[in-house]
Backbone as numpy.savetxt, mean C-alpha at the origin, in Angstrom:
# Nx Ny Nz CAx CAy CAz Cx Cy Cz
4.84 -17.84 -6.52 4.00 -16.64 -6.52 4.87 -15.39 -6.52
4.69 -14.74 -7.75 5.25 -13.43 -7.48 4.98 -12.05 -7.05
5.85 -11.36 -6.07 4.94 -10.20 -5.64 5.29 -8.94 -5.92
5.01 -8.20 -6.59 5.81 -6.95 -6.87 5.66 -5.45 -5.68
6.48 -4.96 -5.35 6.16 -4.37 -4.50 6.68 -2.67 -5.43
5.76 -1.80 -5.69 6.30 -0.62 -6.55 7.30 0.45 -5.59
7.82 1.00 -6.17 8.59 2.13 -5.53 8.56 3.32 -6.60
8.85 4.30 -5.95 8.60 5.68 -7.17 9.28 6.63 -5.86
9.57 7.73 -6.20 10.41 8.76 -5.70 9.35 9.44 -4.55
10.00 9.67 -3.48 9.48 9.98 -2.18 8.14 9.00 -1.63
8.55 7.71 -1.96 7.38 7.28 -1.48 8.04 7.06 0.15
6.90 6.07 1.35 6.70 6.21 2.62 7.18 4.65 2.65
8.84 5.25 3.37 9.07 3.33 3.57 8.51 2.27 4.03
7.60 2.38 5.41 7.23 1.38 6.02 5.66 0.76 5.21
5.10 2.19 4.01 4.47 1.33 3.43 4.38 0.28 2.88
6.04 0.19 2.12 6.60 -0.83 1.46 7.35 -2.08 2.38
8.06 -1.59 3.56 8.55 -2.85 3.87 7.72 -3.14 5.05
6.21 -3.12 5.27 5.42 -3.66 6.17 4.90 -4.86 5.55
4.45 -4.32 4.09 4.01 -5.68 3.10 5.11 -6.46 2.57
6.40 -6.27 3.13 7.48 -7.22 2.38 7.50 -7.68 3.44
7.92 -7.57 4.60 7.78 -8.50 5.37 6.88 -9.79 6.09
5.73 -9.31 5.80 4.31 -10.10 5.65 4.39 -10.83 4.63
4.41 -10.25 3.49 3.93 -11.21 2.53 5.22 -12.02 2.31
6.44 -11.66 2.73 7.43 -12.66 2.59 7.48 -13.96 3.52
6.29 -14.23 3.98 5.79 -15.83 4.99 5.27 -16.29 4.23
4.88 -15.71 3.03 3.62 -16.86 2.27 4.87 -17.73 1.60
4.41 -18.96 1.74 5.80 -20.40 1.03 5.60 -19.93 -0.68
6.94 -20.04 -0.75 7.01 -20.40 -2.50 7.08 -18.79 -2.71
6.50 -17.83 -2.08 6.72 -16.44 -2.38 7.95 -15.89 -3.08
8.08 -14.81 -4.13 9.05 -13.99 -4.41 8.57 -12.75 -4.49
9.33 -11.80 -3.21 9.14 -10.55 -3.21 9.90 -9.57 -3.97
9.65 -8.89 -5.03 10.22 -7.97 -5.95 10.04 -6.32 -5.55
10.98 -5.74 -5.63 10.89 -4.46 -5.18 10.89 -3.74 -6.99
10.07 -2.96 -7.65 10.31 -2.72 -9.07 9.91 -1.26 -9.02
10.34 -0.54 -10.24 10.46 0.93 -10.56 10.52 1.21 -11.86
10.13 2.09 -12.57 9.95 2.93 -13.71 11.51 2.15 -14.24
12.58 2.36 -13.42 14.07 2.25 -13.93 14.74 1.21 -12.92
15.34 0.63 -12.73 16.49 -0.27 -11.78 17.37 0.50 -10.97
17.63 0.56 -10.07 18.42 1.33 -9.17 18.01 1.98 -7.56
18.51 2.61 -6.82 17.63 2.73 -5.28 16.86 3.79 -5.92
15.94 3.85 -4.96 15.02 5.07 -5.01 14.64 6.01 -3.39
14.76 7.15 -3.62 14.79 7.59 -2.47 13.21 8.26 -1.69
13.55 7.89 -0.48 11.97 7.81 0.42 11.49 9.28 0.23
10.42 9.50 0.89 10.11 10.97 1.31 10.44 11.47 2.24
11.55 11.34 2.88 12.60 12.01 3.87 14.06 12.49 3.30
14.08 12.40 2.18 15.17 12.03 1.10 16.17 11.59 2.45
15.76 10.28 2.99 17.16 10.46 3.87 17.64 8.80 3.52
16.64 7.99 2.69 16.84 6.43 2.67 16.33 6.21 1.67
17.12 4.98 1.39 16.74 4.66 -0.52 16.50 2.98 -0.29
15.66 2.58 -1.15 15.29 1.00 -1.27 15.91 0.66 -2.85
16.32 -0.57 -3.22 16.65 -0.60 -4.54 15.82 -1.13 -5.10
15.66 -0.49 -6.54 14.27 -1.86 -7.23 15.61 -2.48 -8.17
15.08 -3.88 -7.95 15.99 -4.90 -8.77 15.37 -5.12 -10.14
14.21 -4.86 -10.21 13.61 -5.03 -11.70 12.67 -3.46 -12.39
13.02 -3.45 -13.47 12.17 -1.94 -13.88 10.77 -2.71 -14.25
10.28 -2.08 -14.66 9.01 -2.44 -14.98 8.70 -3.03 -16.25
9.40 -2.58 -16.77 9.58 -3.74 -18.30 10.01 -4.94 -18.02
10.72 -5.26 -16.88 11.32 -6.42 -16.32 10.06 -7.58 -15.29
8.94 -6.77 -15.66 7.87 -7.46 -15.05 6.73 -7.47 -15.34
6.23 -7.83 -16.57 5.47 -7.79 -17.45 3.63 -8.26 -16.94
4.00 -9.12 -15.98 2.88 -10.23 -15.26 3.30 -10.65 -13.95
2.23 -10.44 -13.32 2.89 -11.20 -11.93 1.17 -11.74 -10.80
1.39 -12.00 -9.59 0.43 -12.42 -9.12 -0.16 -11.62 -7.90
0.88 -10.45 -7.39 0.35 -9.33 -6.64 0.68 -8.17 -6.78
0.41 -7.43 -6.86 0.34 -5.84 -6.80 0.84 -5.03 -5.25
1.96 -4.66 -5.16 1.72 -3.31 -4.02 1.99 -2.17 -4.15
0.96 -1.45 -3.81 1.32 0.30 -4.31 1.74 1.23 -2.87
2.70 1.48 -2.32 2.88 2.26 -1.18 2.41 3.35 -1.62
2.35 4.26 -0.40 1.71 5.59 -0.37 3.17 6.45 -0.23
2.91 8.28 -0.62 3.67 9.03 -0.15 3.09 10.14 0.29
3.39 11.34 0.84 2.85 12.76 1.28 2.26 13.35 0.39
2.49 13.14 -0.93 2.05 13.39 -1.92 2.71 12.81 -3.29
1.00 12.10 -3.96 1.36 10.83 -4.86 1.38 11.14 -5.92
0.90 13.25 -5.95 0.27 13.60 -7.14 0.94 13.31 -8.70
2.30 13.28 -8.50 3.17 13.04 -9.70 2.92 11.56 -10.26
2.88 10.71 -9.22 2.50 9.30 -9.63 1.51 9.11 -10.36
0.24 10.08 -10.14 -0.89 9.80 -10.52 -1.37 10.57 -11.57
-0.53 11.23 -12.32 -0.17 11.59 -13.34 1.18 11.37 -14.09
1.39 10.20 -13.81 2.52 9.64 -14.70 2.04 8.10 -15.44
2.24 8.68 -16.53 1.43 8.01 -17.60 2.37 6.47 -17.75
3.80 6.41 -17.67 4.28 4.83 -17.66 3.39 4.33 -16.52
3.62 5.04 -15.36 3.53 4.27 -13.86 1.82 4.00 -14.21
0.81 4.53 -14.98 -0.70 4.56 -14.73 -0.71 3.19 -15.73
-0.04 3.21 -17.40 -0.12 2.22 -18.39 0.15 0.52 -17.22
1.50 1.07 -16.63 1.60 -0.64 -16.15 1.22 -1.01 -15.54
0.44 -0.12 -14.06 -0.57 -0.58 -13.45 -1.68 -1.46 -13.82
-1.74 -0.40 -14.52 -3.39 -1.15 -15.84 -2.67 -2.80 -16.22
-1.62 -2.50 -16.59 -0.99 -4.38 -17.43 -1.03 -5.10 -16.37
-0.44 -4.59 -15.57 0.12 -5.85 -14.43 -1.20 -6.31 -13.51
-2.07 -5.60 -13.93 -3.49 -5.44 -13.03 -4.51 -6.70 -13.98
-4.27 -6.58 -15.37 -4.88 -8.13 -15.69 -4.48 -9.07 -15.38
-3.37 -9.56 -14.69 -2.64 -11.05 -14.65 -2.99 -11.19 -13.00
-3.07 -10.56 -12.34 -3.12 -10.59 -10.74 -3.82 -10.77 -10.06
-3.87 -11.49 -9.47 -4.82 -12.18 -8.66 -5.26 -11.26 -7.23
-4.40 -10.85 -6.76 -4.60 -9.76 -5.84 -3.34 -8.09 -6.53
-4.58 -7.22 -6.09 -3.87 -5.89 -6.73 -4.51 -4.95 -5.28
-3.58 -4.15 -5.08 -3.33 -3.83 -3.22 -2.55 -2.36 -3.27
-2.53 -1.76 -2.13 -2.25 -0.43 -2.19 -2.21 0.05 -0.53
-1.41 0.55 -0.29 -1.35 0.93 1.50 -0.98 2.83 1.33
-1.94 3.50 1.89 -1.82 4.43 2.53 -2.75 5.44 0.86
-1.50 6.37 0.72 -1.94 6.89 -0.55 -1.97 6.38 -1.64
-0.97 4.98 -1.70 -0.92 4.45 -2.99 -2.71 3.92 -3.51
-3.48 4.40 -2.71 -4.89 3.61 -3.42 -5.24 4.76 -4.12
-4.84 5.99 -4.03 -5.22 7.09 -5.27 -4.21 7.07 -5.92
-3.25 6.13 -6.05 -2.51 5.78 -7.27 -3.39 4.72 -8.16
-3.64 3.68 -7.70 -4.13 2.84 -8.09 -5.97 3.64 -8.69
-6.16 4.26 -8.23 -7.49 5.03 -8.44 -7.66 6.21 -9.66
-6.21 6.96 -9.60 -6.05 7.04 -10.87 -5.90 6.52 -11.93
-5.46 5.03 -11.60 -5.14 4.51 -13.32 -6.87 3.58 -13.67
-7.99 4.04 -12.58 -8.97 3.63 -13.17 -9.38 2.37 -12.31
-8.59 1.87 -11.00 -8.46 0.37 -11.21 -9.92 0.22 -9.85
-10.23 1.72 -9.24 -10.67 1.25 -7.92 -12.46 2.05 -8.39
-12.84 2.30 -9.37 -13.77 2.64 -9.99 -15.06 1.71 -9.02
-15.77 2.10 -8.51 -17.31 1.40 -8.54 -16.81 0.31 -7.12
-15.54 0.93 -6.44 -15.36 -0.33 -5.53 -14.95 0.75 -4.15
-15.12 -0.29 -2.80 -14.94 0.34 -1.95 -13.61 0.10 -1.57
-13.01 1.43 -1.01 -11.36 1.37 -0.71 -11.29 2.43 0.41
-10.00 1.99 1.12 -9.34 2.92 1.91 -8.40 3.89 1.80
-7.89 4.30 2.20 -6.64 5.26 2.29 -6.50 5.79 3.54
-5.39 6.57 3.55 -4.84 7.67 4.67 -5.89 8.08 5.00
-6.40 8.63 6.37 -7.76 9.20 6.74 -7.91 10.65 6.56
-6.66 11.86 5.99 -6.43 12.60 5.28 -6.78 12.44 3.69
-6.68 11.65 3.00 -7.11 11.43 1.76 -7.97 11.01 1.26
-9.26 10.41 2.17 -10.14 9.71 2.05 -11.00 10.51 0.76
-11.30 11.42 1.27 -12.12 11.97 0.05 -11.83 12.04 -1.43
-10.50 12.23 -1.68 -9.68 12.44 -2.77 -10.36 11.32 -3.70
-10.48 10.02 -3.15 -10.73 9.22 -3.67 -11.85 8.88 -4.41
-12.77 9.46 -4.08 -14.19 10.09 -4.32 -14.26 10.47 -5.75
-13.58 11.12 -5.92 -13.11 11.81 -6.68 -12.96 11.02 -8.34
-12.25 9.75 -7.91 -11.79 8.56 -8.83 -13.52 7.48 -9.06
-14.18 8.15 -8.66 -15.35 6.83 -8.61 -15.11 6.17 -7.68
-14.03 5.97 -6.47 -14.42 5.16 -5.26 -15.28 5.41 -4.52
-15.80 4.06 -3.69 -16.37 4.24 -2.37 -15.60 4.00 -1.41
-15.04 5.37 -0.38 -14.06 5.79 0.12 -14.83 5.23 1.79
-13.75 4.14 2.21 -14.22 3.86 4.12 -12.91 3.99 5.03
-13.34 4.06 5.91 -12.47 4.43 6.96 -11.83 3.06 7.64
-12.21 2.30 7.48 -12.31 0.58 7.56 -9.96 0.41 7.50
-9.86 -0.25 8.75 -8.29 -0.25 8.52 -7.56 -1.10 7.07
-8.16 -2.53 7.04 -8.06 -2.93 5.62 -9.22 -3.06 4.72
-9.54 -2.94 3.34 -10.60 -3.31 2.74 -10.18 -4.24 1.71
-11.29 -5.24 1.34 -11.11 -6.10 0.21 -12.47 -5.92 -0.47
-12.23 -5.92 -1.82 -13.16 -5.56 -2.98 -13.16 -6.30 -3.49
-13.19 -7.72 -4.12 -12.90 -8.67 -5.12 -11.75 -8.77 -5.10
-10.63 -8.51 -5.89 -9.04 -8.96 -5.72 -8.62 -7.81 -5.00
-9.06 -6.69 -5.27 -8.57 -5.38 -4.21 -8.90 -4.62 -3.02
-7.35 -5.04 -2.33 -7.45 -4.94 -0.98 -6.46 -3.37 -0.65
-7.25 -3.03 0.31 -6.90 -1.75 0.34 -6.42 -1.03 1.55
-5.20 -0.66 2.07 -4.79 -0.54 3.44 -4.74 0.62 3.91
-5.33 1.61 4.76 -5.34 2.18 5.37 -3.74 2.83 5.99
-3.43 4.22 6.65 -2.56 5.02 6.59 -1.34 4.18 7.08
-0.03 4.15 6.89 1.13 3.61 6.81 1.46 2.45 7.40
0.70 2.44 8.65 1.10 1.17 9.28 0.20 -0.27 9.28
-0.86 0.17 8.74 -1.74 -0.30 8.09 -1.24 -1.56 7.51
-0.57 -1.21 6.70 -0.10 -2.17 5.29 0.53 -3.66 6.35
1.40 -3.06 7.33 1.31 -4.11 8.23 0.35 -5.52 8.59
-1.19 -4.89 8.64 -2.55 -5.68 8.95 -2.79 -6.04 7.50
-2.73 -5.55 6.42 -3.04 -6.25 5.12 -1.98 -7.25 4.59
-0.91 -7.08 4.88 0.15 -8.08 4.68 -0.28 -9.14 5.33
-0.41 -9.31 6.34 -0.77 -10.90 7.23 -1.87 -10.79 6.96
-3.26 -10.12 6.76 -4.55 -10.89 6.25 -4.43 -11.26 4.98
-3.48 -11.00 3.56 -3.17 -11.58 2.60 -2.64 -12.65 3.13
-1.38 -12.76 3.66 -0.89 -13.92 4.06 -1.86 -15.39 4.78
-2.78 -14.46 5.14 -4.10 -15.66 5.88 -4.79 -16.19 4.73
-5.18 -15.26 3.99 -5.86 -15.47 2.91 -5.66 -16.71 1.99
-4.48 -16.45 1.79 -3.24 -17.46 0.47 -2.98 -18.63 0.87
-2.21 -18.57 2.38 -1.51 -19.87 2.87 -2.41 -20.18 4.19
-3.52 -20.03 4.11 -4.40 -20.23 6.00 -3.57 -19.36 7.09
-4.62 -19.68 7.90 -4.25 -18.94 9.18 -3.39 -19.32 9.72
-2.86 -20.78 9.71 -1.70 -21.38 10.54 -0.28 -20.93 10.12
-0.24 -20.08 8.54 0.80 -19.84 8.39 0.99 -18.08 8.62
-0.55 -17.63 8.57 -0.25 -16.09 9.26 -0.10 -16.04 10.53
-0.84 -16.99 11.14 -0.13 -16.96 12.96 1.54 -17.05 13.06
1.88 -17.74 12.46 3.25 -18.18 12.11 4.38 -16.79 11.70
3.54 -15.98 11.02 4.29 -15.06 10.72 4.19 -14.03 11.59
2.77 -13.80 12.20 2.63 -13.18 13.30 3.42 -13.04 14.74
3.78 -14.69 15.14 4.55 -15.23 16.17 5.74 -14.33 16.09
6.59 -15.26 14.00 7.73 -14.69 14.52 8.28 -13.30 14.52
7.28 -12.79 13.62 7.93 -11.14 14.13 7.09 -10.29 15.12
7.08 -11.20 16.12 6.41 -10.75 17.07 5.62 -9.18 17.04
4.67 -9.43 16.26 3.51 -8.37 15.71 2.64 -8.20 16.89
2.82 -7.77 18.28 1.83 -7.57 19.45 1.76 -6.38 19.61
0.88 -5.36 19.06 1.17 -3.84 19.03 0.53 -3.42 20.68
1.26 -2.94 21.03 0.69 -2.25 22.50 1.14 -0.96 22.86
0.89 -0.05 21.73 1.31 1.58 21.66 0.92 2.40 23.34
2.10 3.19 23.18 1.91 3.77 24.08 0.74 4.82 24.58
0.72 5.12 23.20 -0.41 6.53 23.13 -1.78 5.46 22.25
-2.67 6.22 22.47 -4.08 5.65 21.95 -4.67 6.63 21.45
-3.54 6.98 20.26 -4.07 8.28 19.30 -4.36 8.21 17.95
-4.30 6.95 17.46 -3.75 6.59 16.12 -4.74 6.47 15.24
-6.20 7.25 15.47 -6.94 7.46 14.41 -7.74 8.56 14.98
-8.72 9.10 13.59 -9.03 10.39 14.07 -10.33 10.27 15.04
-10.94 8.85 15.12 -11.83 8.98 16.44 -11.03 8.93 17.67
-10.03 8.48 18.02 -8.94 8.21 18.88 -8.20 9.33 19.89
-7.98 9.88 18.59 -6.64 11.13 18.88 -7.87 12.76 19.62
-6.86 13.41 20.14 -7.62 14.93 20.70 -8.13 15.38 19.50
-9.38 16.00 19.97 -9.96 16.47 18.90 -8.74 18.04 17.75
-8.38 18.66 19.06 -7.87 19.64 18.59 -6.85 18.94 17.58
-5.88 18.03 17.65 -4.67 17.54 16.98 -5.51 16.88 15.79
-6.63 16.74 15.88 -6.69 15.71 14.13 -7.16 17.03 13.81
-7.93 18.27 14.00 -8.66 19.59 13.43 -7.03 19.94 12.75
-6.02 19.90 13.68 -4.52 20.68 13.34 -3.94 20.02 11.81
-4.35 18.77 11.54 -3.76 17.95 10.71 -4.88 18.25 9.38
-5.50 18.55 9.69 -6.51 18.29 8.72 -6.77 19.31 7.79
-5.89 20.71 9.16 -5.54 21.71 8.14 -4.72 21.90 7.06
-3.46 20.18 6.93 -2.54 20.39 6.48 -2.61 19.15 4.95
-1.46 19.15 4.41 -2.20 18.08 3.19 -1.74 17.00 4.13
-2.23 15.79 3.17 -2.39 14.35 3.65 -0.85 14.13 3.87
-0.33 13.30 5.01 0.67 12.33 5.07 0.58 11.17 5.01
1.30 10.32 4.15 1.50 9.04 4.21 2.07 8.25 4.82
């Protein structure tokens, strides 16, 4: 099973390596990191780079889709290679997926039309926008598309794919070993959650991924 995981310039690392690490429990798995071009690509902190080992011509078909999110995807979602191969790689796939902002990537190239999806709880509406039905829901699944909610998110969609594919005995498994027991300190981490004043403060500002 192959999994492609996209990268593009300033995207949000842990979008990407929450679902590589998850989905790298499913047996027989190959996780691919891929890009417009071959070479690292740098986060939206410009402070860290991931490498894609394959460009996108180098991956013509595959069996999953991941689209990370960034602070802003707007260039992505007007970039006509990155929208064309979405669309290609989106007939062969069995699951096609997106964590944070990357689902108004995926929403631009048409793919989340008439279906319900998530995003960043800053971006939710945006999506609207694309013909989605935009929820607040931490992961969503639509038929093959599953849709993860703001950065850490992608975390909880990685192991419910992983449940999905290989049963639960092998997402407990992956659960165990990277000991995934979240017990945050603060109990702020969504906007019913957090002080009212601090999500009003954020909301003044654009979306983060």
């Amino acid at each position: 099973m192959q999994v492609a995981i996209v990268l593009y310039e300033r995207f949000t690392v842990l979008d990407a390596i929450g679902p590589y690490q998850m989905l790298g429990g499913i047996p027989d798995a190959e996780v691919v990191l891929v890009a417009e071009r071959r070479g690292p690509v740098r986060d939206d902190r410009d402070s860290l780079s991931l490498v894609a080992d394959r460009s996108f011509a180098e991956v013509p078909s595959l069996d999953m889709l991941v689209v990370p999110g960034g602070p802003d995807p707007s260039a992505e979602m007007g970039n006509a290679v990155m929208l064309d191969w979405l669309r290609a790689a989106d007939v062969t796939t069995t699951w096609t997926t997106s964590v944070c902002t990357g689902s108004l990537i995926l929403a631009a190239a048409g793919l989340l039309k008439g279906r319900r999806a998530t995003s960043h709880w800053l971006a939710l509406e945006e999506l609207e926008q694309f013909g989605a039905e935009p929820t607040g829901e931490r992961v969503v699944t639509d038929g093959k598309y599953v849709t993860a909610a703001g950065v850490s998110a992608g975390i909880d969609m990685g192991l419910t794919l992983v449940g999905r594919i290989a049963g639960e005995r092998a997402a407990q498994s992956v659960q165990l070993l990277t000991e995934y027991d979240p017990r945050p300190p603060y109990d702020a981490g969504s906007p019913e959650k957090a002080p009212a004043d601090l999500v009003a403060q954020w909301r003044g500002t654009d979306a983060s991924a």
